[in-house]
PyMOL CGO cylinders between C-alpha atoms (Angstrom):
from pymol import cmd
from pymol.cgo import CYLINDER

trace = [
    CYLINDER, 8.69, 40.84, -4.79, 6.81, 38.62, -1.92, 0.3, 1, 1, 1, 1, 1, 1,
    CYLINDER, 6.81, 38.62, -1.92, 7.72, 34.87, -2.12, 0.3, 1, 1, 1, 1, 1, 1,
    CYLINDER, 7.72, 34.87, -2.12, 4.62, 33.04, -2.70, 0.3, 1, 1, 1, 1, 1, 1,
    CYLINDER, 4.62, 33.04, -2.70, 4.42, 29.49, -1.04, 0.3, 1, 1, 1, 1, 1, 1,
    CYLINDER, 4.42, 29.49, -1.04, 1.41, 27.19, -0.30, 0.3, 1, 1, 1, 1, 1, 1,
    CYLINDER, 1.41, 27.19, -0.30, 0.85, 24.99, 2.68, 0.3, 1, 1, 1, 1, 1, 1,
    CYLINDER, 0.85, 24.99, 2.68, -1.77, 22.68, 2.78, 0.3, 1, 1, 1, 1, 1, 1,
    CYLINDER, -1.77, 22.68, 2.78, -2.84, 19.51, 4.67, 0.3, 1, 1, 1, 1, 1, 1,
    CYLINDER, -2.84, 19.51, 4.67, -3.54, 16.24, 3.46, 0.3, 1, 1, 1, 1, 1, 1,
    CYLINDER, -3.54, 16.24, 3.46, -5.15, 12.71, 4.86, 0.3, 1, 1, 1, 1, 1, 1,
    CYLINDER, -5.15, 12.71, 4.86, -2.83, 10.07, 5.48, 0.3, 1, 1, 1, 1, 1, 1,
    CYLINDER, -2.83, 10.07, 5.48, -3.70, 6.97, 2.98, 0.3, 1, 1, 1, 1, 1, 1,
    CYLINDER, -3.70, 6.97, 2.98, -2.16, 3.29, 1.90, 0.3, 1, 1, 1, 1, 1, 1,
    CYLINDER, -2.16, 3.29, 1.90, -0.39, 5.34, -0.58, 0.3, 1, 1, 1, 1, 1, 1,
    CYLINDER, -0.39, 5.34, -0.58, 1.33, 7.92, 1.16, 0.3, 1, 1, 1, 1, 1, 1,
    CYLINDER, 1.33, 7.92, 1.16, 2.00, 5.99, 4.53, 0.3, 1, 1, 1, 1, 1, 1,
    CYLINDER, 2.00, 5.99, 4.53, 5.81, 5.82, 3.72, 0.3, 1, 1, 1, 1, 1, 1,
    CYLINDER, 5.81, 5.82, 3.72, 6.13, 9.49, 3.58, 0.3, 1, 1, 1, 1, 1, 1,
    CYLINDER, 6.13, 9.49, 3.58, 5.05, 9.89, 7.11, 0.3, 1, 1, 1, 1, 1, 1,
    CYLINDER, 5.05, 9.89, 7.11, 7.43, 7.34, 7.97, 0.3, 1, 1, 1, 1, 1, 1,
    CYLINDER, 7.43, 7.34, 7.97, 10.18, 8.88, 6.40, 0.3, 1, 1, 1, 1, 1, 1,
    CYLINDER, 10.18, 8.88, 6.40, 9.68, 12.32, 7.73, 0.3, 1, 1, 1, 1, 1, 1,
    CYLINDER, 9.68, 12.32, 7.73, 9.49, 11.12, 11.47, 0.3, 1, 1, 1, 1, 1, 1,
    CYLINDER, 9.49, 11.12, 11.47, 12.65, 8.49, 10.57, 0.3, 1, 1, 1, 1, 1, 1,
    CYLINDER, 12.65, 8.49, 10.57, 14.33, 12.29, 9.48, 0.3, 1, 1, 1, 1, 1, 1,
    CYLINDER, 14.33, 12.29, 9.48, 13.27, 14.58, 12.38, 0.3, 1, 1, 1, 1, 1, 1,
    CYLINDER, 13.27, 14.58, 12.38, 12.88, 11.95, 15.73, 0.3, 1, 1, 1, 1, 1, 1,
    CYLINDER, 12.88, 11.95, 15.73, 15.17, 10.65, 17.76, 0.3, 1, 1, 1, 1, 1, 1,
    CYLINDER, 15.17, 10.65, 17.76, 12.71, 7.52, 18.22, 0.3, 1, 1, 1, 1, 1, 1,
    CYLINDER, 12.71, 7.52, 18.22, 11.28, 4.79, 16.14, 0.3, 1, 1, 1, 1, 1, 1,
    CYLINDER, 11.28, 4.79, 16.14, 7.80, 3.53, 15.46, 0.3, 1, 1, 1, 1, 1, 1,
    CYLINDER, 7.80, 3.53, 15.46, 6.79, -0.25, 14.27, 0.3, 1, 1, 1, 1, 1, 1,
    CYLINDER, 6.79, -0.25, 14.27, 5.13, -1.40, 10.91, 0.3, 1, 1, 1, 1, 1, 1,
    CYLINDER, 5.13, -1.40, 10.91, 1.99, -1.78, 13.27, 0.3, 1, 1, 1, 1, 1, 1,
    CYLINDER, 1.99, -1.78, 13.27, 1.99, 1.63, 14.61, 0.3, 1, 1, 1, 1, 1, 1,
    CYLINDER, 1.99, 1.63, 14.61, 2.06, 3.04, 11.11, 0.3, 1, 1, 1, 1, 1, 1,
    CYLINDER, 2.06, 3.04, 11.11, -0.74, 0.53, 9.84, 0.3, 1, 1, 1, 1, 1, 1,
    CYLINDER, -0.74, 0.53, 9.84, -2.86, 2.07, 12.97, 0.3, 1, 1, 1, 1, 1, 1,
    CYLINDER, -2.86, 2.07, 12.97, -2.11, 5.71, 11.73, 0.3, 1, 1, 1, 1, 1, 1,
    CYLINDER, -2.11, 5.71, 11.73, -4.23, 4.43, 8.64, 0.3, 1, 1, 1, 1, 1, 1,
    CYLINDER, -4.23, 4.43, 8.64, -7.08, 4.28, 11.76, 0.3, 1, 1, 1, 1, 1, 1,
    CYLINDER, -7.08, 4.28, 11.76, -6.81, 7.87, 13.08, 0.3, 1, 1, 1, 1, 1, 1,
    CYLINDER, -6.81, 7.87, 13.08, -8.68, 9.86, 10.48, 0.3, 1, 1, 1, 1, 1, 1,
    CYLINDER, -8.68, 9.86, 10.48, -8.70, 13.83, 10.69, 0.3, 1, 1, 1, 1, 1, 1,
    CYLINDER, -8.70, 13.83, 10.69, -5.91, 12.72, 13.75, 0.3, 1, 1, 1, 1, 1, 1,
    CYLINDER, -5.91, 12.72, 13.75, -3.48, 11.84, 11.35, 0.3, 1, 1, 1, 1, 1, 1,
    CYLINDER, -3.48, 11.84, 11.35, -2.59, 14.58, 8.27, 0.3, 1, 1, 1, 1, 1, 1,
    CYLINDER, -2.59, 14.58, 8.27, 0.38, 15.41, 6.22, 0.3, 1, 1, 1, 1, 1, 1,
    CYLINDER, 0.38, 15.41, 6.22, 1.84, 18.66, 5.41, 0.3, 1, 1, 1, 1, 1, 1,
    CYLINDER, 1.84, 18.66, 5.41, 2.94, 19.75, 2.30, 0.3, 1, 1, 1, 1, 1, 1,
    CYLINDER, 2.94, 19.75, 2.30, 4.54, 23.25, 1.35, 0.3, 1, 1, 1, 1, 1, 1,
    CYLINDER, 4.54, 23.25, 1.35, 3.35, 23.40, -2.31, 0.3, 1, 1, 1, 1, 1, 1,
    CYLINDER, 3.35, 23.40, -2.31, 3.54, 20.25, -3.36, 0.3, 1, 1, 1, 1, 1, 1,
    CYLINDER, 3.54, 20.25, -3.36, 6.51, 18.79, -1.43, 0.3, 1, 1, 1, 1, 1, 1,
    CYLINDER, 6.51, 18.79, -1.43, 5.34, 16.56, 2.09, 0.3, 1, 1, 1, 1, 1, 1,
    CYLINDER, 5.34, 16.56, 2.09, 7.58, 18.03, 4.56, 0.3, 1, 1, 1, 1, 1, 1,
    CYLINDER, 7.58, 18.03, 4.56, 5.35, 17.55, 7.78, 0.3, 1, 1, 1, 1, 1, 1,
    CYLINDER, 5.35, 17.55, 7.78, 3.40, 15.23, 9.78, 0.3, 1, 1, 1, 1, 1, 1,
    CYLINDER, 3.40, 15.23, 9.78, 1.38, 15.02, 12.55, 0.3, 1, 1, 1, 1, 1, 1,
    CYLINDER, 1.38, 15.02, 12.55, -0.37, 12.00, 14.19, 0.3, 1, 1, 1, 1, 1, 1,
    CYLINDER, -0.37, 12.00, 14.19, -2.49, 11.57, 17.05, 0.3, 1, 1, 1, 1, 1, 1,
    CYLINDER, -2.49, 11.57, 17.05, -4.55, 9.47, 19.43, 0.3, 1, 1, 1, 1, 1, 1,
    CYLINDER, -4.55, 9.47, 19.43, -7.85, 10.08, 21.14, 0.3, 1, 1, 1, 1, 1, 1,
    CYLINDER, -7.85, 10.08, 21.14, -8.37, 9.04, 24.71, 0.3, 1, 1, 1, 1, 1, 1,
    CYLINDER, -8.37, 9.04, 24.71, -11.81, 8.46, 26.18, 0.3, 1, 1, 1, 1, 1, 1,
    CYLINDER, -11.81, 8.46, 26.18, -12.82, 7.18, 29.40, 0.3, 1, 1, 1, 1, 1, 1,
    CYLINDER, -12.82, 7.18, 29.40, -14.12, 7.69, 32.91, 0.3, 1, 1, 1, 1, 1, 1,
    CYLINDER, -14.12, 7.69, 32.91, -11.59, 10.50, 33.57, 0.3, 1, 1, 1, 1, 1, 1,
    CYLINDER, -11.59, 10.50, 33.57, -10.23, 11.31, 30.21, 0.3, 1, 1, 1, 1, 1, 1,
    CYLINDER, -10.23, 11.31, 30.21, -11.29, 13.04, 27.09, 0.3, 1, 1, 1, 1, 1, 1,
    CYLINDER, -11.29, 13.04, 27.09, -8.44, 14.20, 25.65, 0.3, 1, 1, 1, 1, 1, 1,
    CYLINDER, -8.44, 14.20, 25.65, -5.98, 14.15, 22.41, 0.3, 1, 1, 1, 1, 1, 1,
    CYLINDER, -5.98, 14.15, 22.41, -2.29, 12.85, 22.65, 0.3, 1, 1, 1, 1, 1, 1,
    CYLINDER, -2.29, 12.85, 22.65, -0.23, 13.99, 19.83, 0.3, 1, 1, 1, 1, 1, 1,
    CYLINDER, -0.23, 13.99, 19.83, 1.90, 11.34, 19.50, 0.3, 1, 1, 1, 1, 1, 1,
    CYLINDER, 1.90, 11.34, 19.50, 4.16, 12.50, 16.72, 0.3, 1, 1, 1, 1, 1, 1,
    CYLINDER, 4.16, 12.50, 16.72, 4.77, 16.30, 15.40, 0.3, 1, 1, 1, 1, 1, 1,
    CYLINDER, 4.77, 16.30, 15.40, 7.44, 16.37, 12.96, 0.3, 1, 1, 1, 1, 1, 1,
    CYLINDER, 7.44, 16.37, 12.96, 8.34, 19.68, 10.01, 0.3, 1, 1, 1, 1, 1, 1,
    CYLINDER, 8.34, 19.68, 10.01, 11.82, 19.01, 8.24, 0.3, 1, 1, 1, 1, 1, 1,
    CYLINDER, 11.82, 19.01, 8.24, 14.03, 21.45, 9.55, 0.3, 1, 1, 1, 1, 1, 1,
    CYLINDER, 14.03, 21.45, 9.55, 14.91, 23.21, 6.38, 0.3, 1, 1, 1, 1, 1, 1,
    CYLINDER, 14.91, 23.21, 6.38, 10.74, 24.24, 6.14, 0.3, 1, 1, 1, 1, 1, 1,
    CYLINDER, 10.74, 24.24, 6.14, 10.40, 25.63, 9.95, 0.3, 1, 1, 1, 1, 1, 1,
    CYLINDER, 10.40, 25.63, 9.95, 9.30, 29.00, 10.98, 0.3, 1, 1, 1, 1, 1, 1,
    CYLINDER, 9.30, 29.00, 10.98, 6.57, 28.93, 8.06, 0.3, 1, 1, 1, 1, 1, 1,
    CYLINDER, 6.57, 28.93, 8.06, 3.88, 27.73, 9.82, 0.3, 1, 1, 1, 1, 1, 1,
    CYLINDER, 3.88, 27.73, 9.82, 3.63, 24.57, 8.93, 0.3, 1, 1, 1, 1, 1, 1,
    CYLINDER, 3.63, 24.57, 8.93, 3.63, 22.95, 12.54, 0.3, 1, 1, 1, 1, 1, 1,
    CYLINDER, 3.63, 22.95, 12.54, 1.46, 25.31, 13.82, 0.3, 1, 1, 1, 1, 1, 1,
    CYLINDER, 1.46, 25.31, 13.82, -0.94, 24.68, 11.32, 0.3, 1, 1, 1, 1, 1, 1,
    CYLINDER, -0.94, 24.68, 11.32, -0.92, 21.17, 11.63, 0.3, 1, 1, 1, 1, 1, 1,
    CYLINDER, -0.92, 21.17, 11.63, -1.70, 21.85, 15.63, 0.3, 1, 1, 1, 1, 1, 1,
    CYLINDER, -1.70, 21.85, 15.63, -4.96, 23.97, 14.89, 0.3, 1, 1, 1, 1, 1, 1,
    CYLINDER, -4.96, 23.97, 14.89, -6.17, 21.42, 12.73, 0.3, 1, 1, 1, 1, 1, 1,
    CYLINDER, -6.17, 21.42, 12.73, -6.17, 19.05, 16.09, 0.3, 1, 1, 1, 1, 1, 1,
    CYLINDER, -6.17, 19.05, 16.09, -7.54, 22.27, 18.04, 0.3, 1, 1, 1, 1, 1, 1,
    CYLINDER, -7.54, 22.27, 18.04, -10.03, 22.99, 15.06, 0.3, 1, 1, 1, 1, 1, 1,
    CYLINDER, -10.03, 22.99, 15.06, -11.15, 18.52, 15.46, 0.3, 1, 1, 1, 1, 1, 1,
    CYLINDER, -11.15, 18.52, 15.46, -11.08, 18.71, 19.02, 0.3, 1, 1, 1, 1, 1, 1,
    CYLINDER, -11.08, 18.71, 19.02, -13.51, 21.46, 19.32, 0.3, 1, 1, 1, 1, 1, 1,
    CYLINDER, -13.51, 21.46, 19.32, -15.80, 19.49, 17.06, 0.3, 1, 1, 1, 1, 1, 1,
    CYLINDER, -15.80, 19.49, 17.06, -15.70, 17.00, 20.24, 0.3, 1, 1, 1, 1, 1, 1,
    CYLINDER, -15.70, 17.00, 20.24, -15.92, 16.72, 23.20, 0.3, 1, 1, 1, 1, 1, 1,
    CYLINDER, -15.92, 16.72, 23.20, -12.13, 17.08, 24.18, 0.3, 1, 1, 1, 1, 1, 1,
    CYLINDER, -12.13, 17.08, 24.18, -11.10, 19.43, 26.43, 0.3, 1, 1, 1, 1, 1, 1,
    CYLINDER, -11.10, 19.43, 26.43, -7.35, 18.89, 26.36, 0.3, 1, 1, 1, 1, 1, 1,
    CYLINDER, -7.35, 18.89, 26.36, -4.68, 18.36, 24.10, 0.3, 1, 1, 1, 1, 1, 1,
    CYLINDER, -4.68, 18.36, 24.10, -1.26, 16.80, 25.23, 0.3, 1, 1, 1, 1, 1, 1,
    CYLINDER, -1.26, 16.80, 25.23, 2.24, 15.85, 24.39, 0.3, 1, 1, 1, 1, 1, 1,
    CYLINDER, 2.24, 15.85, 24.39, 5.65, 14.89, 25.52, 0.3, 1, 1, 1, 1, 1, 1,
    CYLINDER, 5.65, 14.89, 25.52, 8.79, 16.56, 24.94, 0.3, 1, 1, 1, 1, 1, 1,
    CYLINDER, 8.79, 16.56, 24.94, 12.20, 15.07, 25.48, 0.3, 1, 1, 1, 1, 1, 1,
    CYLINDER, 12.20, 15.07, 25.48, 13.75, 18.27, 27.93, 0.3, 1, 1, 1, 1, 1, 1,
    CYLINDER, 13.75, 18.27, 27.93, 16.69, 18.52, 25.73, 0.3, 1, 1, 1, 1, 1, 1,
    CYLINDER, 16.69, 18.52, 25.73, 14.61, 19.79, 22.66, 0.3, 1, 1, 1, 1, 1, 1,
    CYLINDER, 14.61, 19.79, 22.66, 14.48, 23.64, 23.89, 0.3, 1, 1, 1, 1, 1, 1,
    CYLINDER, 14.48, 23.64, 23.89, 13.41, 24.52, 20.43, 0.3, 1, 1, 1, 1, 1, 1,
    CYLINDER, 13.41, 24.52, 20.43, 10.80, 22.48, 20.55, 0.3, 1, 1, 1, 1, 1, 1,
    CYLINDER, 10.80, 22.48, 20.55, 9.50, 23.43, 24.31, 0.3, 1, 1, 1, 1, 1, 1,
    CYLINDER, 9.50, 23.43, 24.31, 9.76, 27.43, 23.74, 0.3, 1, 1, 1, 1, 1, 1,
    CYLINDER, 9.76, 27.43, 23.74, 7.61, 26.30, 19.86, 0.3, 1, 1, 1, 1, 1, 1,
    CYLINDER, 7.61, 26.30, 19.86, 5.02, 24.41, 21.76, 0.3, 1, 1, 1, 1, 1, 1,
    CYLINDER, 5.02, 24.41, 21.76, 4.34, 27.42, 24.23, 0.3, 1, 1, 1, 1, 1, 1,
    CYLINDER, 4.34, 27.42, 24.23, 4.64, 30.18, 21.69, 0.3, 1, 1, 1, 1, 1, 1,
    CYLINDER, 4.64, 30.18, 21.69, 1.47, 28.12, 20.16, 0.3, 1, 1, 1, 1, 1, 1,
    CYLINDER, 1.47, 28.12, 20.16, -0.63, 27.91, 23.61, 0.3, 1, 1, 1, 1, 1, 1,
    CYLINDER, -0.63, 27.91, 23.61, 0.69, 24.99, 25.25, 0.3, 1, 1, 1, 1, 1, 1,
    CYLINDER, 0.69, 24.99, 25.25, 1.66, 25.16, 29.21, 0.3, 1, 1, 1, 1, 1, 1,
    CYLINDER, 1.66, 25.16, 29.21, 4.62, 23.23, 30.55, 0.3, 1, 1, 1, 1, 1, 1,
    CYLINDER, 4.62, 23.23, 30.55, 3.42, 20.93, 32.93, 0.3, 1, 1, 1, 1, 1, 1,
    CYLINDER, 3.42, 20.93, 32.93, 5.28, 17.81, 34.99, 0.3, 1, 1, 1, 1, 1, 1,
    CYLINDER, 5.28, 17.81, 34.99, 8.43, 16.06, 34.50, 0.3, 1, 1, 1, 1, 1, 1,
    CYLINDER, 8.43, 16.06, 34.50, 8.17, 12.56, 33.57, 0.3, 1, 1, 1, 1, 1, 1,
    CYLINDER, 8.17, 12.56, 33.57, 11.58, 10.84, 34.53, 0.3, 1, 1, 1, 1, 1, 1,
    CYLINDER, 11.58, 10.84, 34.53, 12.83, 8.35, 32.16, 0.3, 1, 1, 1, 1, 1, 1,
    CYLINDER, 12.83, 8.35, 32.16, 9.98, 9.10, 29.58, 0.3, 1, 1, 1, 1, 1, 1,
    CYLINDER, 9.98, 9.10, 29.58, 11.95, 8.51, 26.55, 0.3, 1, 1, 1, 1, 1, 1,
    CYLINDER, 11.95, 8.51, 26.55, 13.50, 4.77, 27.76, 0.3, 1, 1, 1, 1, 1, 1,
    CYLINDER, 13.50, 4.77, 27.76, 14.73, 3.87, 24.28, 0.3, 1, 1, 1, 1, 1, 1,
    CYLINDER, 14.73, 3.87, 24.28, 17.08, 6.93, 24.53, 0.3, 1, 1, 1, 1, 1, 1,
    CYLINDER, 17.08, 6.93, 24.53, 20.71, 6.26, 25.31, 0.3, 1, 1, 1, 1, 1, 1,
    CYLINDER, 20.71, 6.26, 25.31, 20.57, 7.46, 28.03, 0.3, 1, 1, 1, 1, 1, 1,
    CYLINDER, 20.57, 7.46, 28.03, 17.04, 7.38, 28.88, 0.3, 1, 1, 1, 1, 1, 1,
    CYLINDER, 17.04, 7.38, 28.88, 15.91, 10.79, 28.34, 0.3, 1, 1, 1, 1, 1, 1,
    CYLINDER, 15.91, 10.79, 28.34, 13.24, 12.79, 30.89, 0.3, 1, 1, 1, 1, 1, 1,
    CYLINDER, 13.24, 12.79, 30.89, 10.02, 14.65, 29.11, 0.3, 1, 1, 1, 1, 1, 1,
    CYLINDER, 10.02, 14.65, 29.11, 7.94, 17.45, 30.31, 0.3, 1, 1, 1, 1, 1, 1,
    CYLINDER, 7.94, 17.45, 30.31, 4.59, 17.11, 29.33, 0.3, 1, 1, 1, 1, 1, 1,
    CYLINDER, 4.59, 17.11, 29.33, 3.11, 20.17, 27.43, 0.3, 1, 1, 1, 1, 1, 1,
    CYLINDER, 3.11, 20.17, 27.43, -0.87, 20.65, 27.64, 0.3, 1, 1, 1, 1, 1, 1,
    CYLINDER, -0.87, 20.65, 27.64, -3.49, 23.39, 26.06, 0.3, 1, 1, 1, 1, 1, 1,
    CYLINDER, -3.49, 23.39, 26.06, -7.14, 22.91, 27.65, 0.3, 1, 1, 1, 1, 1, 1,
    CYLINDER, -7.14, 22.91, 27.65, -9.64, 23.46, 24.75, 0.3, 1, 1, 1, 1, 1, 1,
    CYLINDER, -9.64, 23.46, 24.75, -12.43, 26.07, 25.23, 0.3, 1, 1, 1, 1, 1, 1,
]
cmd.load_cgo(trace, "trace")
């Protein structure tokens, strides 16, 4: 008999703004103020929940950058409680960004990872991403600071 399990993704509202606070105070090492989380509220389709059936155990939340030289989507935060990885649930929540971004005009989607998190550097190129530069002293609030390579997957 097959397990049966549902993933789906949700928007992030007033009323379930704590849970994406919670799940990124359980899976980062870093912390986010009360006004980033108020700004998530701003995001739309940038921002989503993940739930498998009915229980939130992901998050994802990003930022859009426009400009002169820049068109592209930061994912600022990408967190799956560890007891709910490797079923899909983070790489969902990435094609939804790849799925928005194609609606736009971005043509690259970006992130930092702290170079300690190997799981989470061989994850992001299993799902497209290319290993780029070496940012020293990325994550400053990290005792000690802590480097990041920056991970990137050009939209088509």
């Amino acid at each position: 008999m097959t397990a049966r399990f549902r993933i789906s993704l949700d928007d992030l509202t007033p009323n379930n703004l704590g849970v994406l606070r919670r799940i990124n105070s359980v899976v980062l090492p870093t912390t986010y103020s009360d006004t980033w989380y108020k700004d998530s509220l701003k995001v739309g389709e940038l921002a989503k929940l993940a739930f498998f059936d009915e229980v939130p155990v992901g998050a994802i939340r990003c930022s859009l950058e426009t400009g002169k030289d820049k068109n592209k989507i930061y994912i600022m935060t990408l967190a799956v409680l560890s007891a709910y990885r490797g079923y899909g649930i983070g790489k969902q929540l990435v094609e939804h960004i790849i799925k928005y971004a194609k609606t736009t005009s971005v043509k690259e989607i970006y992130c930092h990872v702290w170079v300690g998190n190997e799981e989470a550097m061989a994850w992001y190129e299993r799902v497209g991403f290319t290993k780029c530069e070496l940012v020293a002293g990325y994550y400053r609030k990290m005792d000690p600071a802590g480097d990041a390579y920056i991970f990137k997957k050009i939209i088509e």
